[in-house]
C-alpha positions as CSV (number, residue, x, y, z in Angstrom):
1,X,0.0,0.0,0.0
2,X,1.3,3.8,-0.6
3,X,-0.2,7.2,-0.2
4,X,-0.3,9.8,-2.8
5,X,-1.3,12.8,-0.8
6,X,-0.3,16.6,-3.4
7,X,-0.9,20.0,-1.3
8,X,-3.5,21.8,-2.4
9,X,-3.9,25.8,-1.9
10,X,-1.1,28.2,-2.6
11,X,2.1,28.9,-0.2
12,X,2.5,25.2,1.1
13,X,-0.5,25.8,3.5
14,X,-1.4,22.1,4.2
15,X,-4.7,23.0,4.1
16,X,-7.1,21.2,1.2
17,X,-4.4,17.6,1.4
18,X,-5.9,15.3,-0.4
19,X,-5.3,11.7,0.4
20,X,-6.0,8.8,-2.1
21,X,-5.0,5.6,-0.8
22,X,-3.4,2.7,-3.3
23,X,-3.1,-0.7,-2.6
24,X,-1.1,-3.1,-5.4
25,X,-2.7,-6.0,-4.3
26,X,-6.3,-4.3,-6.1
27,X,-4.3,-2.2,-8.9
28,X,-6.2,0.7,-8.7
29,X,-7.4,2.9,-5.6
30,X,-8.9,1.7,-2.8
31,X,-10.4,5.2,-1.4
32,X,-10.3,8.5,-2.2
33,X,-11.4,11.0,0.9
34,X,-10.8,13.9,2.7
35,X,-9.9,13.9,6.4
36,X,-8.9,16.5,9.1
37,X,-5.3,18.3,7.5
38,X,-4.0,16.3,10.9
39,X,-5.3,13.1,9.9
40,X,-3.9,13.8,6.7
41,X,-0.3,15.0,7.5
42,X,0.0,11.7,9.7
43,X,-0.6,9.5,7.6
44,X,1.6,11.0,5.1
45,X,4.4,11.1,7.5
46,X,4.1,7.6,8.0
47,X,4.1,6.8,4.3
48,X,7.1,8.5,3.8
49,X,8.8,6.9,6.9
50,X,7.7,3.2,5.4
51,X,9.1,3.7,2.2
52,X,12.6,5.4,3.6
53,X,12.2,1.9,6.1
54,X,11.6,-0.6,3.2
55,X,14.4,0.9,0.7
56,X,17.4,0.4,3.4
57,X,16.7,-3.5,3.7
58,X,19.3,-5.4,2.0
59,X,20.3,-9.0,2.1
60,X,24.3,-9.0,3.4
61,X,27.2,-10.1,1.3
62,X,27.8,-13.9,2.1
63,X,30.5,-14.6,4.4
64,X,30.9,-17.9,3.3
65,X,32.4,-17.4,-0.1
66,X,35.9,-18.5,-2.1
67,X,36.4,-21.4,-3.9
68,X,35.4,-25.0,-3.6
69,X,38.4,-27.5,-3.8
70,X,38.3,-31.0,-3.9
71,X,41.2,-32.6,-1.9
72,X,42.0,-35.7,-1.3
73,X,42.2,-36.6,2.4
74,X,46.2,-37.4,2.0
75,X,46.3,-33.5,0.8
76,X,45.9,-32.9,4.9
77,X,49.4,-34.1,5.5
78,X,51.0,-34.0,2.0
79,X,52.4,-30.9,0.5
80,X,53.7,-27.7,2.3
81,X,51.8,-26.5,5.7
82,X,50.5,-23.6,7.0
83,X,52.5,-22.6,10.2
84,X,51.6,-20.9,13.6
85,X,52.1,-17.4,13.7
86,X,51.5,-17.0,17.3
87,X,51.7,-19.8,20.4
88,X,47.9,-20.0,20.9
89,X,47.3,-21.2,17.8
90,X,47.4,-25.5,17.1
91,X,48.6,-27.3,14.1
92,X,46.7,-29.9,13.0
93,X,48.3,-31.7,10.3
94,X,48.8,-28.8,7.4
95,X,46.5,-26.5,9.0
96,X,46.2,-24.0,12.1
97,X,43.6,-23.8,14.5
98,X,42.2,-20.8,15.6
99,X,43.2,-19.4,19.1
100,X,39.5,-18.9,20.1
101,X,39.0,-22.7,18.7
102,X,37.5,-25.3,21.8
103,X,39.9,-28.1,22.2
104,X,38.3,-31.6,20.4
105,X,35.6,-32.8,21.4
106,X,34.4,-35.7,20.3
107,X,35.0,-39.5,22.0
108,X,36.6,-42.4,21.0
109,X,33.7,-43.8,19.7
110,X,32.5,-40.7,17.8
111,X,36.0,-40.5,16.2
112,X,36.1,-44.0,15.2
113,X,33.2,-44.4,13.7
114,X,33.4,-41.3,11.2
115,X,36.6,-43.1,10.0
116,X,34.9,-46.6,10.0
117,X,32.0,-44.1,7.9
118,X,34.6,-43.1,5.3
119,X,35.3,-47.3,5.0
120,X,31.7,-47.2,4.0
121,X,31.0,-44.8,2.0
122,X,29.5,-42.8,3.7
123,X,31.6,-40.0,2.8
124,X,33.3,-37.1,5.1
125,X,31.4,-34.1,4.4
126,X,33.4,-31.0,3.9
127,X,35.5,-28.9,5.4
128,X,36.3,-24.7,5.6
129,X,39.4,-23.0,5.6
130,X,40.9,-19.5,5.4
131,X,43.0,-19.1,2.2
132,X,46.7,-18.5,2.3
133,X,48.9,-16.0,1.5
134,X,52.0,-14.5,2.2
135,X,54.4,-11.7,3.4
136,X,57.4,-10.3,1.6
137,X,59.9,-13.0,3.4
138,X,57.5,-16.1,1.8
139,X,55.8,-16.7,5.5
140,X,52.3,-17.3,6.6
141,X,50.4,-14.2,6.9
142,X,48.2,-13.5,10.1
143,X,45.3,-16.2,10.2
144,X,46.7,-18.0,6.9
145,X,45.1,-21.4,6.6
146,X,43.0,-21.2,9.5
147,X,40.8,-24.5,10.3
148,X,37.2,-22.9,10.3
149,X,34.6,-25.6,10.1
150,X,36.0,-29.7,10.2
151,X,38.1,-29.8,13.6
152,X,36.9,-33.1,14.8
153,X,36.8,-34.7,11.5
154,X,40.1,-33.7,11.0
155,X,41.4,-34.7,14.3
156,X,39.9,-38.5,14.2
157,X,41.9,-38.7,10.5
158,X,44.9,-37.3,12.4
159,X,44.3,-39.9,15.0
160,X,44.1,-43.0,12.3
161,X,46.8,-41.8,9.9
162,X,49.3,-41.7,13.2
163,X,47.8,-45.3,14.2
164,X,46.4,-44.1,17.7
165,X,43.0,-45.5,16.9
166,X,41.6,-49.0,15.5
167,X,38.7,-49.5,13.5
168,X,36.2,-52.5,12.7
169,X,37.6,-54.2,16.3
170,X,41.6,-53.5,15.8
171,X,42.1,-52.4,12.3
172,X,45.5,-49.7,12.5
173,X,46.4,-47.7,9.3
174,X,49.5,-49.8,8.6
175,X,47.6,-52.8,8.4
176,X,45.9,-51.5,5.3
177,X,47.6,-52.8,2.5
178,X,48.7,-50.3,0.2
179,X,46.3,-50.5,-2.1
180,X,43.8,-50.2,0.7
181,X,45.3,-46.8,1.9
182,X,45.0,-45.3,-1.6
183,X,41.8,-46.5,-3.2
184,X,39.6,-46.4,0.0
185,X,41.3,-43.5,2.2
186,X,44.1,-41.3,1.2
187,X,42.8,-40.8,-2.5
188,X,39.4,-40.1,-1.5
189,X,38.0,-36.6,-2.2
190,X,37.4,-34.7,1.3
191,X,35.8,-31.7,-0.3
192,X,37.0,-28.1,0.8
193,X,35.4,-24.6,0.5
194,X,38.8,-21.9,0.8
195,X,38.0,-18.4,1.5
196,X,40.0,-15.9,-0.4
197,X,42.6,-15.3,2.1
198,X,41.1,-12.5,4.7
199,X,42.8,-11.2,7.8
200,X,39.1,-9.3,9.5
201,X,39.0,-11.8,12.4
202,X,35.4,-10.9,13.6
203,X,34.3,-12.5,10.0
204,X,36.1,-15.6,10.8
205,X,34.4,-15.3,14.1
206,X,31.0,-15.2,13.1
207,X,31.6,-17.8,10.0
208,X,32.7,-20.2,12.9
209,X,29.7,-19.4,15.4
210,X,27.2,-19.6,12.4
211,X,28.7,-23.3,11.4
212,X,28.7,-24.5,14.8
213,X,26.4,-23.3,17.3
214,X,23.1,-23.8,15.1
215,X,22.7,-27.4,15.1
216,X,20.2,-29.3,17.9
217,X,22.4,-32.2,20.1
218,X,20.2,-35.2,20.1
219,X,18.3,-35.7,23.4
220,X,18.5,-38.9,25.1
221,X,15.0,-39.7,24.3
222,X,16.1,-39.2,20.6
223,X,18.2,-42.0,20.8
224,X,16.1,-44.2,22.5
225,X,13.6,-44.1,19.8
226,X,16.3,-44.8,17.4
227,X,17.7,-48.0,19.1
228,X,13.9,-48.9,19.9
């Protein structure tokens, strides 16, 4: 709906406004009357302060943009890493965890059966980084590389590819034939989305709290209907 309300008289005496109301839903005018001049001027003020409300909403700019990269999973440890820049940060294989990064969290039993998962194919889901780039001397820049989103996945591949964890009752990485580690593991895609490379720390923030805070744990009553 919008108002069309011209001044009538001389000298910009508000006197005579006349207000004709349109709605778009009708295409054409729904009335057409005269009302008290402060009846009037009201409802044109708040015309006016609906259409200045309605032209300043805009969608953002997504903060999850860059390029989408498909990795295998060997391309965690193979190839050159990104390196700390500061002690609070964590290396995980080639990347760097945030300082403001919980620790891991998931079990034994969470870990393992992602990697048994991967066995399956059932796949790994993917993963977000901060692009890298580079000073003058050829080193990391602040934040390069960062490990937004795919901690504990990483971790539990971590955690098998050092042989610290079993799977399918006492199955170690270097009992896997070779053929084994390439065609069902280390080849395996493990897609990425890289950011261009961005050192604005509150967007990495936010990207992080938007990726995981919104999901809903599974209650204990959850899981009982499932194992029912």
């Amino acid at each position: 709906m919008y108002l069309d309300s011209p001044l009538r008289g001389s000298g910009g005496d508000a006197q005579g406004l006349d207000l004709t109301i349109y709605n778009s839903s009708s295409h054409g005018i729904l009335a057409h009357t005269y009302l008290p001049d402060y009846v009037r001027i009201h409802f044109f003020l708040v015309a006016q302060l609906l259409e200045i409300a309605m032209s300043s909403l805009a969608l953002p700019a997504p903060i999850l943009a860059g390029n989408q990269r498909s990795y295998s999973i060997s391309a965690l440890w193979e190839g050159t890493p990104a390196r700390t820049n500061v002690d609070q940060e964590r290396q995980l294989l080639n990347l760097v965890l945030p300082p403001w990064q919980r620790p891991p969290s998931w079990g034994l039993d969470q870990q393992v059966q992602f990697i048994e998962g991967i066995f399956l194919g059932l796949g790994t889901g993917y993963y977000v980084i901060n692009g890298r780039d580079y000073d003058d001397q050829g080193h990391d820049k602040p934040m390069s590389g960062w490990l937004i989103d795919g901690q504990q996945r990483i971790t539990a591949i971590a955690r098998f590819f050092h042989g610290e964890i079993s799977i399918f009752g006492g199955i170690f990485f270097q009992d896997l034939s070779l053929g084994d580690k390439r065609r069902r593991f280390n080849n395996l895609i493990f897609p990425c989305i890289e950011m261009d490379y961005t050192n604005d720390e509150k967007v990495l923030k936010e990207l992080y709290r938007r990726l995981n805070f919104s999901g809903t744990p599974h209650t204990e009553a959850d899981l009982e209907l499932l194992n029912a």
